[in-house]
Structure formats: C-alpha cells, structure tokens
C-alpha positions as CSV (number, residue, x, y, z in Angstrom):
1,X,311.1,78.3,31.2
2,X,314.3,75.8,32.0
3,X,312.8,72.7,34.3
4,X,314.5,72.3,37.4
5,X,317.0,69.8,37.9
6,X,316.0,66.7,40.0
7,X,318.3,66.2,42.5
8,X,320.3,62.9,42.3
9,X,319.4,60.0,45.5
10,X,321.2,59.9,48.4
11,X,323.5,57.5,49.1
12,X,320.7,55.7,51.7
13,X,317.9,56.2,49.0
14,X,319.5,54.2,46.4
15,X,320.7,51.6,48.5
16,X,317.0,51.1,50.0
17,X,316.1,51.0,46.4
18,X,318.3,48.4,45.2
19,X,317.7,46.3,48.3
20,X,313.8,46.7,47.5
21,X,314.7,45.5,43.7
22,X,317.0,42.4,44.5
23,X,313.8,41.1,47.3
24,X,311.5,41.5,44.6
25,X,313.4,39.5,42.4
26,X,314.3,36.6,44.7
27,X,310.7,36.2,45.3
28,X,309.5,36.0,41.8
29,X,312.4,33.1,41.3
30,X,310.8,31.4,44.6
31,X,313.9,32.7,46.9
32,X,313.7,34.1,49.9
33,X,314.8,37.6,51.0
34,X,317.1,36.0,53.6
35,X,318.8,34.2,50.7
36,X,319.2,37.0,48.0
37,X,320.2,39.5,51.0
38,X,322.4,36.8,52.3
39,X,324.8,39.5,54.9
40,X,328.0,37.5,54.4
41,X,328.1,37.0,50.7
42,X,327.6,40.8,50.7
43,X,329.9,41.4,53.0
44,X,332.4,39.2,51.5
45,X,331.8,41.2,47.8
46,X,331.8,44.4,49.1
47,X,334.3,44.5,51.8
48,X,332.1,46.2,54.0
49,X,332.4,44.4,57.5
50,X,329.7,42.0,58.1
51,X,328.1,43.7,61.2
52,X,327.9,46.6,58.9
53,X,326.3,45.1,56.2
54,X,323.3,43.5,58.8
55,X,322.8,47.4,59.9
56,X,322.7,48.7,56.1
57,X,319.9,46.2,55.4
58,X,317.7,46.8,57.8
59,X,317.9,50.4,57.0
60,X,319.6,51.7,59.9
61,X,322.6,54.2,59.4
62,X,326.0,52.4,59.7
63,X,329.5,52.7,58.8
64,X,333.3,53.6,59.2
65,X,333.1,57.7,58.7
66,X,337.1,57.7,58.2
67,X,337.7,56.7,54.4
68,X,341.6,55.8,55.5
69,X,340.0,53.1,58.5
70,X,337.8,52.0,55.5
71,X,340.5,51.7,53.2
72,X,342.4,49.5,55.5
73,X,339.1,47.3,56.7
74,X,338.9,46.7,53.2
75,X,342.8,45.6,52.3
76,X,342.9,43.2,55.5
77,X,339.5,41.4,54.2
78,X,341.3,41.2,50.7
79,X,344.5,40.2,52.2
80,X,342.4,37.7,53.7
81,X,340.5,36.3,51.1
82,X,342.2,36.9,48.0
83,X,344.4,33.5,48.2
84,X,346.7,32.1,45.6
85,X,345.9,28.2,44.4
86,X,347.3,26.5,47.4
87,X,345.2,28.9,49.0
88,X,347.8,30.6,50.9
89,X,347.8,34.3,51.1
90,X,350.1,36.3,48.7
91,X,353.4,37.9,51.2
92,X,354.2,41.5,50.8
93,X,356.6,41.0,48.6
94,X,354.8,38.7,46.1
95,X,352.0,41.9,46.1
96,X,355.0,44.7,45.8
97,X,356.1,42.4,42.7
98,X,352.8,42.5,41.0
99,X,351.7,45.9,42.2
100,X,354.2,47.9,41.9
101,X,354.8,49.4,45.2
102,X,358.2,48.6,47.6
103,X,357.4,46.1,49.6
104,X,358.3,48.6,53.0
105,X,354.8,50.4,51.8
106,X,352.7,47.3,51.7
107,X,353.7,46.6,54.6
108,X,352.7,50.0,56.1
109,X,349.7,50.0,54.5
110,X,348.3,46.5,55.6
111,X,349.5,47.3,59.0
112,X,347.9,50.7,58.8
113,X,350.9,53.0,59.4
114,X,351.0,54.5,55.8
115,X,348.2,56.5,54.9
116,X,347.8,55.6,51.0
117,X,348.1,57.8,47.8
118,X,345.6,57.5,45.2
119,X,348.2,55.8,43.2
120,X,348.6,53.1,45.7
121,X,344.3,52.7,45.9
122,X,344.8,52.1,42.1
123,X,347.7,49.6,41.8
124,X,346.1,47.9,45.2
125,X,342.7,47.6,43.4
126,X,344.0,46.0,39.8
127,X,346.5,43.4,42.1
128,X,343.2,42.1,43.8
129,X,340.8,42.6,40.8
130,X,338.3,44.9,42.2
131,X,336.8,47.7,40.7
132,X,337.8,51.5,40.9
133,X,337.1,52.9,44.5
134,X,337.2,49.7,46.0
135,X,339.2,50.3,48.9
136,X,338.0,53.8,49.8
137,X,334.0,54.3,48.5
138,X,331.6,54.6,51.7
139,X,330.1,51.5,53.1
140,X,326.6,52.0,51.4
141,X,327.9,53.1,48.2
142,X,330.3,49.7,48.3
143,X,327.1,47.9,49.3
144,X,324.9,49.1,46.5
145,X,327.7,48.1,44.3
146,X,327.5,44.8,45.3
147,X,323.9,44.3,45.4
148,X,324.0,46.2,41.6
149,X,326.5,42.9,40.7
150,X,323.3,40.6,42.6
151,X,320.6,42.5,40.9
152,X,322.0,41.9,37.5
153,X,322.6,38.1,37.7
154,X,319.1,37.6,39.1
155,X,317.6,39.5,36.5
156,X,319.5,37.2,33.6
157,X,318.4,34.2,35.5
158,X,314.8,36.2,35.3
159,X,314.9,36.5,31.8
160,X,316.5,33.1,30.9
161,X,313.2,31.7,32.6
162,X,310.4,34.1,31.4
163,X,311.8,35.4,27.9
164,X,311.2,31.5,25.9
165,X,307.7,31.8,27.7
166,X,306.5,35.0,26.7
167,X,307.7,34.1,23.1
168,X,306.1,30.7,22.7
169,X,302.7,32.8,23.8
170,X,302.9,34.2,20.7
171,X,301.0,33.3,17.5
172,X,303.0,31.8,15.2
173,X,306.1,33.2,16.3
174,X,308.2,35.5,19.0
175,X,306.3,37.7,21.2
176,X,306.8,41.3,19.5
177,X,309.1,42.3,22.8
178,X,311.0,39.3,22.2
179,X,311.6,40.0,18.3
180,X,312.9,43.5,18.5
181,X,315.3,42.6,21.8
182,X,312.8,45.4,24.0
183,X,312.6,42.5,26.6
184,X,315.9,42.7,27.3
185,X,316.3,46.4,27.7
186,X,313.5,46.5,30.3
187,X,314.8,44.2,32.2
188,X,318.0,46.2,32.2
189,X,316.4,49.0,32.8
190,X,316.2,48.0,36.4
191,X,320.3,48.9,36.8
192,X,319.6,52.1,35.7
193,X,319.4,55.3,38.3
194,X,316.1,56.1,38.6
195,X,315.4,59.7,36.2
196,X,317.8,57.4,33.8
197,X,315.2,54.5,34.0
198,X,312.0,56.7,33.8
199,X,313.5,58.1,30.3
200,X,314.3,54.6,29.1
201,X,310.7,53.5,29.9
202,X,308.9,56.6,28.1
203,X,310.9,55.9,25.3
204,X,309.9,52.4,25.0
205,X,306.2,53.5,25.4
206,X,306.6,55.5,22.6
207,X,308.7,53.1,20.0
208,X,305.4,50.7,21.1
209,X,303.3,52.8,20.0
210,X,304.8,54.0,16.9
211,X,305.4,50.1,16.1
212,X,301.6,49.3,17.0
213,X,300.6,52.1,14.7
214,X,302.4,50.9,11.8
215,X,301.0,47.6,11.7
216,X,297.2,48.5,11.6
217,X,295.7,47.8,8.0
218,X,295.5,51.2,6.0
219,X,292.2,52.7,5.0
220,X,291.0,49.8,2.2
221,X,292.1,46.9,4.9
222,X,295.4,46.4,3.2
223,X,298.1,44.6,5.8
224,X,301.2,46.7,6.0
C-alpha cells in the first residue's frame, strides 16, 4: 500500500517555525530574541515593510495581497537603499544602462504606472543583487527567506563555538561527530524543510549505528 503524501507547510507554518529556530539559537549564543528578530534588519533584508514585518513576528496575519503593490513596495525600498559609493541613489537611466530596460519603463515601474513582465522582475532582481522572486514572493515567504539567511549565520557562529569543544572532549583525539564532518550536517540540517530534515536525521541514526557496530572488538576481543 503507497503511503500518503504529507502535505508541504503553509506559508504561516514555516515561517512560525523558522522564527521558533532563529530564538532558539540567539539564546544559546546569550542574545536576546529582540535582537536576533530585530524588525528593521528584517525588514530592511526582505523588503517587506517594517510594520509588516512586526505583525509577521508576533504571528498575526499581515501583508500586501496584490503581488504588483508588493512588487513596487519592494523596488522603492531598493531604490532607496541600494546606493552607489557616494551613497547617492542610482538615476533611471544609470539602472536602464545596467538592466537592460529603456529608461521610459523604469521610470513607470518605480512610479508604479507599468505593471512589470517577468522579464523585467528578472533584470530588476540581478541590477540590485537579490535573489529570484525578490520583488514579487508574498510577505511571509520573503520573510522566511530572510530569517533562512539569519538562521544560517547563527548556526556557523554556533558551530565555530561548540564544534573545537566537543572535539577537545574527546580521548586522544576529535570527537567521532567531529572526525567524519556529521557535526556539520546536523547543524545544517536545521535549513532543511521539515520531512527533508526528519530523513536527514534517520539517516544519521542509522550511519551511527552502523559506525558504532563496527568498532566493537570481534568475538576473541580483537580491536577492529
């Protein structure tokens, strides 16, 4: 008989779950939730207004519904904040240059007369360096991206810490996580959905074993 497929998280589910994750983290490096779930950083990375961001962490539904009013939200913070090194803003032509698109359409897109073309999300996304969907994704999906980005560099600063530790426990030598690199999937493991991380963690149970197994003496006592 064929399992069932588990349905994937909602949107709200997996943000609550990354949100959990990234508090947890901060407080086992002695930082406060208020600091790791700082709302204008977030907002700031994600492009997802800041009063927006406030009601996403507290778990209350939020957000612009219309993906074009999100798209141009997203391209006035970027206008905004992506500066050039005198730390002046780039002009619409200096962005039709480097994008690609006439300089009329930037113009109608930043002033939200132009409803934009998938083509124009694209060449819009690589001018300002942001990742695919950007300019468009829904406000907890660009929030969980950017808590994702948060989760990851606290769990590197994690492992910087507790990784020496745990190996300088050992006798004589690296911890056995340490010396086949299994400390560092785990701890990736956390960026994973969660059936993707429940598969990665059985599997480690079981390559434990099997490695625990091997090194028991045989029958006359002999080492392996």
């Amino acid at each position: 008989m064929t399992e069932p497929t588990a349905l994937p998280p909602t949107a709200a589910a997996r943000l609550a779950s990354v949100i959990e994750r990234v508090a947890e983290l901060g407080a086992k490096l002695g930082r406060g939730r208020d600091e790791v779930l700082d709302p204008g950083p977030l907002s700031h990375a994600s492009g997802v207004p800041l009063d927006v961001v406030r009601e996403l962490l507290a778990g209350r539904e939020a957000g612009e519904p219309d993906i074009h009013e999100r798209f141009r939200q997203r391209l006035d913070l970027l206008h905004s904040t992506y500066l050039k090194e005198n730390g002046r803003k780039y002009s619409h032509g200096e962005i039709a240059r480097a994008s690609g698109i006439s300089r009329q359409q930037v113009q109608a897109l930043l002033g939200g007369d132009r409803r934009p073309t998938m083509d124009h999300c694209a060449r819009l996304e690589r001018f300002f360096q942001r990742p695919a969907g950007f300019l468009q994704s829904e406000d907890a999906d660009a929030l969980h991206c950017a808590l994702t980005a948060v989760e990851k560099t606290l769990l590197h600063e994690y492992s910087e810490r507790n990784v020496p530790a745990a190996a300088a426990d050992g006798a004589g030598g690296p911890s056995l996580y340490a010396r086949h690199g299994v400390d560092g999937i785990a701890l990736r493991a956390a960026l994973l959905p969660d059936q993707g991380r429940t598969k990665l963690l059985q599997w480690l149970d079981n390559y434990m074993d099997e490695y625990a197994s091997e090194q028991k003496p045989d029958a006359a006592g002999n080492p392996p």
